[in-house]
N, C-alpha and C positions, 0 to 999 in steps of 0.2 A: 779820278782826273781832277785837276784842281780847278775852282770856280773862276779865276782868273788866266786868261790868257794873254799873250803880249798881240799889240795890233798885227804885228809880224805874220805870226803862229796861226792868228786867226782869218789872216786874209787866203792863207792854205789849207782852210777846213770849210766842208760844204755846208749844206744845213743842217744834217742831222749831227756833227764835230767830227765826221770823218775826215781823214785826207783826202786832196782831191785825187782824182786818178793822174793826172799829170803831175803833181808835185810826190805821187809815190813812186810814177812811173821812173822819174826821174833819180830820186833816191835809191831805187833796185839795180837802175840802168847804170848808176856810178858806182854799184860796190858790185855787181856779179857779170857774169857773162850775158851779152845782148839777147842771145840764144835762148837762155832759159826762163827769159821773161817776155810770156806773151799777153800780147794786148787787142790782136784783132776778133772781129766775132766771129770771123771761119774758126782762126785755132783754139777758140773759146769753147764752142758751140759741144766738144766731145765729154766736157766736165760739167754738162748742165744739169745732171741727174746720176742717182746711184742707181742698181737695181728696183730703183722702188719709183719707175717712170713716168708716175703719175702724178708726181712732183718734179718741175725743170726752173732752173732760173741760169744764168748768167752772171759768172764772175765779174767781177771789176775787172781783176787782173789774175793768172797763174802762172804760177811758178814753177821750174822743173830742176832742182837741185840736183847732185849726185852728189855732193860731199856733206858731212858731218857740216863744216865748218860753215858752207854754203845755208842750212838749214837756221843754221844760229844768228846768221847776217839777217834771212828773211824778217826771223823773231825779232830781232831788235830794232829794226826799220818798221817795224809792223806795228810793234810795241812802242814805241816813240811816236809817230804818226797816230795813235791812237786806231788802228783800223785791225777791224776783227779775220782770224784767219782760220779757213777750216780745211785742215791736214786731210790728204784720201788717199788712199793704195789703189786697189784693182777695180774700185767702184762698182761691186760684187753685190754691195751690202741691201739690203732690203725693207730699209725703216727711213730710209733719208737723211741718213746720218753724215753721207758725204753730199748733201744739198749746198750748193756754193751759197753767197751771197752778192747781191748785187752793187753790195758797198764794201764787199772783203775780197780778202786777198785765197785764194784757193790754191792750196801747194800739196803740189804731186809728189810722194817718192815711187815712183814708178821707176827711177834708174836706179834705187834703192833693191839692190836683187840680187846683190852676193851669197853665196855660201861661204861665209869666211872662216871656220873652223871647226874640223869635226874631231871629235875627242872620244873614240874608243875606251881608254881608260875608264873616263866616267861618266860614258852614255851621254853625252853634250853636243848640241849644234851648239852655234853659236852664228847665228842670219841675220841679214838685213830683213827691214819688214814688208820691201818687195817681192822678196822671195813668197813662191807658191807654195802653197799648203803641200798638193802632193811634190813640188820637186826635194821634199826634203827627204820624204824618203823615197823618191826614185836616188837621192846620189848616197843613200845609204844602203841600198839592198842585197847592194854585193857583201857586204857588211853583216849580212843577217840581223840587220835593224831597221826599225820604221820608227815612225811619228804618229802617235795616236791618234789624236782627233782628228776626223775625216770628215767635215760637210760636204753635202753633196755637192756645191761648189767648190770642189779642193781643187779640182784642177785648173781651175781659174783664181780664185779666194787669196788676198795675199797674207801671208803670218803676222802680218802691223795690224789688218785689218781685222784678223780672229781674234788677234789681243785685245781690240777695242769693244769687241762685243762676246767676247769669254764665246767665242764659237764652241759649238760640241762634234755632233754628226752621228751616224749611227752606232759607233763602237764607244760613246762617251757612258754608256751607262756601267761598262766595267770598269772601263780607263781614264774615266774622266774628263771636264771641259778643257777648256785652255788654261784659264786657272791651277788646275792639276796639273799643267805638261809642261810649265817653265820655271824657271829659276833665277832669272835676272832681266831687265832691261834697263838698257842707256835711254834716257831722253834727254829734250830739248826744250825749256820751260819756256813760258809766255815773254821773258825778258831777256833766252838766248841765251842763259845756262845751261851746261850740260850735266849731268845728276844720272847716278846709279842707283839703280830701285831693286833691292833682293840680293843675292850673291850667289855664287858658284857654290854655298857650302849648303848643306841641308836645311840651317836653321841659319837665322842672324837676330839680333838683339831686338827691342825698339817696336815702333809702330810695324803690321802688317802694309805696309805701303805698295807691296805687289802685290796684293790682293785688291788694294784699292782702286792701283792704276787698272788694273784686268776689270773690262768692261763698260773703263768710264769713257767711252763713244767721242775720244778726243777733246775733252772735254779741258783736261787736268795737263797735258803738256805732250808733245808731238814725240812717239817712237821711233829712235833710228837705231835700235839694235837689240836682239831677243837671242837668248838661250834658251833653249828648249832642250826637255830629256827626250832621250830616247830608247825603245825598248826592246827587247829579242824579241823577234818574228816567234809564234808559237811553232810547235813542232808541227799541227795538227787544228784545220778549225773545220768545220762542216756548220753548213745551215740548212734548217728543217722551215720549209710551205707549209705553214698550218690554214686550212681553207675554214671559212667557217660560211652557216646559212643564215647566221642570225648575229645581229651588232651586239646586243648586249654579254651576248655567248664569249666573242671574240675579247671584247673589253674584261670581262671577268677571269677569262685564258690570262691575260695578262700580269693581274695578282697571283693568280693562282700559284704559277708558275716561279716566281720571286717568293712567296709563302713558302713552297716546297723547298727551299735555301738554293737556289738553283741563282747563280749571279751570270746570264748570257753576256757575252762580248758585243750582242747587238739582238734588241726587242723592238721588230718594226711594224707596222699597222698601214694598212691601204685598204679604204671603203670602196664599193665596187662602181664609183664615179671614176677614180684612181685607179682603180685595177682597169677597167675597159682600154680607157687612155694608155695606159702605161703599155699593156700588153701590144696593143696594133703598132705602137711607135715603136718598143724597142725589140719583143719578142722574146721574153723572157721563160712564156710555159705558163702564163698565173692564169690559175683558171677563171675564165671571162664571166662564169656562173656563180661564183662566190659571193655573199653581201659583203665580206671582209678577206684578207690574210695574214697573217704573223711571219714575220720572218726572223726566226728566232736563232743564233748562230755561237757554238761553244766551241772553244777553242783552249787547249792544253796540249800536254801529251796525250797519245794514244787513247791511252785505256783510261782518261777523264774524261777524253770526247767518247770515248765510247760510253762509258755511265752515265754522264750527263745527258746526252740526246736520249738514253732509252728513257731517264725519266722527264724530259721533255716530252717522247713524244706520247705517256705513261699520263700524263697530265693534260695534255692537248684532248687526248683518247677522252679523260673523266669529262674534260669542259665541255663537249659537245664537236669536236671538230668535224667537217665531213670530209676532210682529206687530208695526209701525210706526205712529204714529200721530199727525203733526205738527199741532199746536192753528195752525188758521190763521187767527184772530184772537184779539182779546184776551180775548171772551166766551168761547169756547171755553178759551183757556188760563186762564181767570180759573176756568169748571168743572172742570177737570180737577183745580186747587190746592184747588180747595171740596172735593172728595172725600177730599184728605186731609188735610185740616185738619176736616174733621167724622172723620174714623176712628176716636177715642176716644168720643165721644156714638155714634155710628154701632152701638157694643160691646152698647147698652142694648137693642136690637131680639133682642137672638141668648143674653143673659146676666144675671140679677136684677142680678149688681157683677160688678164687674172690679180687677183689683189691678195695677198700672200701672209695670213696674220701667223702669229707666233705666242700663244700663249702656252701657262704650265699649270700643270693641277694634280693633286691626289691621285696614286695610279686607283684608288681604289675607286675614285667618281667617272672615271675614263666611260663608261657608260653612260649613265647621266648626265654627261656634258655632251656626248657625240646627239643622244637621241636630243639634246636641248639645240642642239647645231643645225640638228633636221630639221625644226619647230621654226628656228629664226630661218631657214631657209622657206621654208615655205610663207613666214610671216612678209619677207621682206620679198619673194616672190625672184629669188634668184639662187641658180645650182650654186652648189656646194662641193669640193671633193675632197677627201681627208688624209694627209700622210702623215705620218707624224713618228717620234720617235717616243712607241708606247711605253718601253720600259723606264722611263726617265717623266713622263705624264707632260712630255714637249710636244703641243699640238701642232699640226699647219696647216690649218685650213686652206683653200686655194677657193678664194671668191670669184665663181668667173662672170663677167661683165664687159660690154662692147662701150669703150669708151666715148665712139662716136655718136652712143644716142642720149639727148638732152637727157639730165638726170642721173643717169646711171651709176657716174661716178659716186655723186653724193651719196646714193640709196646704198652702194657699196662700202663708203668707207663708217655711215650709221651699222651696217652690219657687223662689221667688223671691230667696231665700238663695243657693239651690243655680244658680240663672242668674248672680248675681252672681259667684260664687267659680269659673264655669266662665268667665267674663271676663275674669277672673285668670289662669286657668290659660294663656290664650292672649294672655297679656301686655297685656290690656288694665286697664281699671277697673272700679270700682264704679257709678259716676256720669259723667254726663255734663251736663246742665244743671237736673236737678231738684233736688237737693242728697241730703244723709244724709237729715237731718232727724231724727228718729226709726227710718227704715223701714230702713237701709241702715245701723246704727249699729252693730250685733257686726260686721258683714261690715267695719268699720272696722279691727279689731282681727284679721282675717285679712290686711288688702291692707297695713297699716302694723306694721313691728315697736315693739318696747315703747321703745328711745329715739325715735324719731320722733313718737310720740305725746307723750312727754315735752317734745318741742319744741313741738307742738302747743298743750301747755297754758301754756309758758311764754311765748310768742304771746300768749294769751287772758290771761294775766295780768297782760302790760304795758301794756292796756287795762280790765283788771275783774277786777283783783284779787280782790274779793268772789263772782264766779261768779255775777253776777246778769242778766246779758245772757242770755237765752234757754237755761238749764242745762238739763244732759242733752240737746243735740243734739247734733249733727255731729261731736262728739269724744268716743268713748267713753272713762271711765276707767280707768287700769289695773287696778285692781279688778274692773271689769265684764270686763274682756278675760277677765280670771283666771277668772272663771264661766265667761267663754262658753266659753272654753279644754276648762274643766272636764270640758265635755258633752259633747266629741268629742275623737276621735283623732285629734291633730297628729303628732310623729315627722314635721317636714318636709314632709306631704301637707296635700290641703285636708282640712279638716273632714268634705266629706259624700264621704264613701265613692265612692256609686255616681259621682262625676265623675271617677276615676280611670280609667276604661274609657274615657273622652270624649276 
């Protein structure tokens, strides 16, 4: 922004150089329909938080577009006015990535929900990115095609919002993230250009720039249009209950099993905080007496699910498992998936809130980090329940804690520090498909050194120079590092002390 303003210009910016809410209100109100710009705090009040509730604030103002065109008018009045804007879909997401601002402008595509093109020929959607995760392949089914990646929020989750943080879910470990399952998007730049990122064809020239946009949490320029591939339903999938009596048993099952060349369509993990809960809410069959489960699920034809499971459950058998339990049809294997695809709502029967981290690590430390999760549970003196999507070493921890009593919160989100930075320690990550967002943003500034982060902004700048795409997520500044620095003992080690024993 330039250091001169006219007195004009400046007598329409508040203190911090935003525009005021009335001289933007008024600019939205002259180029879009009245309708889809709201201003009061009842209809504000539904966009003050993502799934990650433990963070709220209040827009200035939101927007609820349905057209292309309507999105690009936002940008450029947003973009002109200097005022920051943070895009949201189904407000699903779980890091705070759609946290509004109390000085930005907050825009919905929630009318954003067509299905506008399905391409047989060559396996193509082609969706708005309000459209839901699962309705893409419910209007593909008849079609003997689906859409891979399935978090356990698909049925809610919207396809803009998976693209924003490269969602997986539990069949991503044969099939891939998001990143893997698309091929092009339209979007809408910080100054209200419209630009194509990828193409229709397998390959295209140039920078990898869909790769780029895939997970940068809105950061980089607003989605109003996604292809995605899609794939033949398998002939044949079955999933095998592997029960286990011991944590580290089960975590080693999980190498083991990928060691044997054995690639499941889904390798999933519940400690038996998870299993108890999961079982009374949804009723699934998991045995209530297990300290873990697997839910291991192969899918081909016939006589590959038939090989594959025997030596699945051939392997289970050497690890130590105490029970086997092959879904012998689809209802079955379709309960078994419900169990843990409800395991985060499942948290509400056992806990007032839960705090929902998301880190990744080495399948081969999956023990080591679970028994280090036990240690900081008992260190910081609050349950713990573990799902996670083991084949892929995507943890999710569920921190449960009653928000209502003094403290708690805080005690919660140091724990949740201290998981992430012991991820680290065992060469893994922060994240894995939820994003930073907000929740995971100083731990940003432990897993990245200070030029990398430099890189990072100078990324964000060849896109939005002005810092107006969703500021203050996913990349902290180095200033803030410098704080967070501040507070703890670096000298080389992590931040929180007690993980040097781990």
């Amino acid at each position: 922004m330039s250091d001169v303003i006219s007195g004009e210009r400046a007598a329409a910016l508040d203190a911090d150089g935003a525009a005021s809410k009335a001289t933007l209100v008024a600019a939205l109100t002259a180029a879009l329909p009245h309708d889809i710009v709201l201003t009061d705090e009842e209809s504000l009040r539904p966009f003050e938080c993502d799934g990650l509730s433990a963070y709220r604030a209040l827009p200035m103002i939101a927007v609820l577009p349905a057209t292309v065109a309507q999105v690009q008018t936002v940008m450029r009045i947003c973009h002109a006015h200097d005022t920051p804007v943070v895009a949201r879909g189904a407000g699903t997401g779980l890091s705070g990535g759609a946290l509004p601002l109390e000085k930005g402008v907050l825009l919905s595509l929630a009318k954003f929900n067509r299905i506008v093109d399905i391409d047989t020929d060559n396996l193509r959607a082609t969706v708005q990115p309000g459209v839901r995760n699962l309705a893409i392949s419910e209007a593909v089914d008849h079609l003997g095609l689906y859409y891979a990646p399935d978090p356990s929020s698909q049925i809610a989750c919207s396809i803009g919002g998976n693209v924003a943080e490269n969602s997986g879910g539990v069949h991503c470990l044969k099939y891939g993230l998001t990143t893997h399952n698309i091929v092009r998007l339209e979007i809408v730049t910080v100054e209200g250009e419209r630009l194509t990122i990828g193409s229709d064809a397998l390959d295209t020239p140039g920078y990898d720039l869909l790769a780029l946009m895939t997970g940068s949490e809105g950061l980089l320029g607003v989605i109003v249009e996604i292809v995605v591939k899609l794939l033949p339903k398998p002939e044949l999938a079955r999933v095998a209950l592997i029960a286990f009596d011991d944590l580290r048993a089960a975590g080693n099952a999980v190498a083991d099993i990928i060691k044997a060349g054995i690639i499941p369509a889904g390798l999933e993990m519940l400690d038996s905080p998870a299993i108890v809960a999961t079982e009374a809410f949804v009723h699934a069959g998991y045995p209530t007496d297990a300290t873990a489960i697997l839910l291991c699920e192969v899918d081909g034809t016939t006589a590959e699910v038939d090989e594959d499971m025997a030596r699945v459950q051939a392997v289970a058998e050497a690890s130590g498992a105490t029970e086997i339990r092959v879904s012998r049809d689809d209802a079955e294997r379709a309960l078994f998936w419900a169990g843990r695809k409800a395991a985060f709502p499942a948290m509400g029967r056992i806990s007032p809130d839960y705090y929902c981290m998301d880190g990744t690590i080495p399948r081969a430390a999956l023990s080591d980090v679970l028994i280090g999760i036990a240690e900081l549970s008992e260190h910081y003196g609050q349950r713990v329940a573990n799902v996670f999507h083991a084949g892929d070493g995507n943890l999710h921890p569920l921190i449960l804690y009653d928000a209502n009593q003094p403290g708690e919160l805080e005690r919660t989100e140091a724990f949740g520090g201290a998981i992430c930075e012991l991820c680290l320690k065992h060469g893994g990550t922060i994240t894995g498909e939820h994003g930073v967002g907000v929740e995971k943003i100083d731990q940003m500034c432990v897993q990245f050194p200070t030029a990398e982060l430099q890189q990072f902004h100078a990324v964000k700048a060849a896109f939005d120079e002005k810092t107006l795409l969703n500021p203050g997520k996913a990349v902290p500044t180095l200033h803030r590092c410098a704080e967070f620095g501040a507070m703890h003992v670096h000298n080389g080690a992590l931040p929180f002390p007690e993980l040097e024993r781990l």
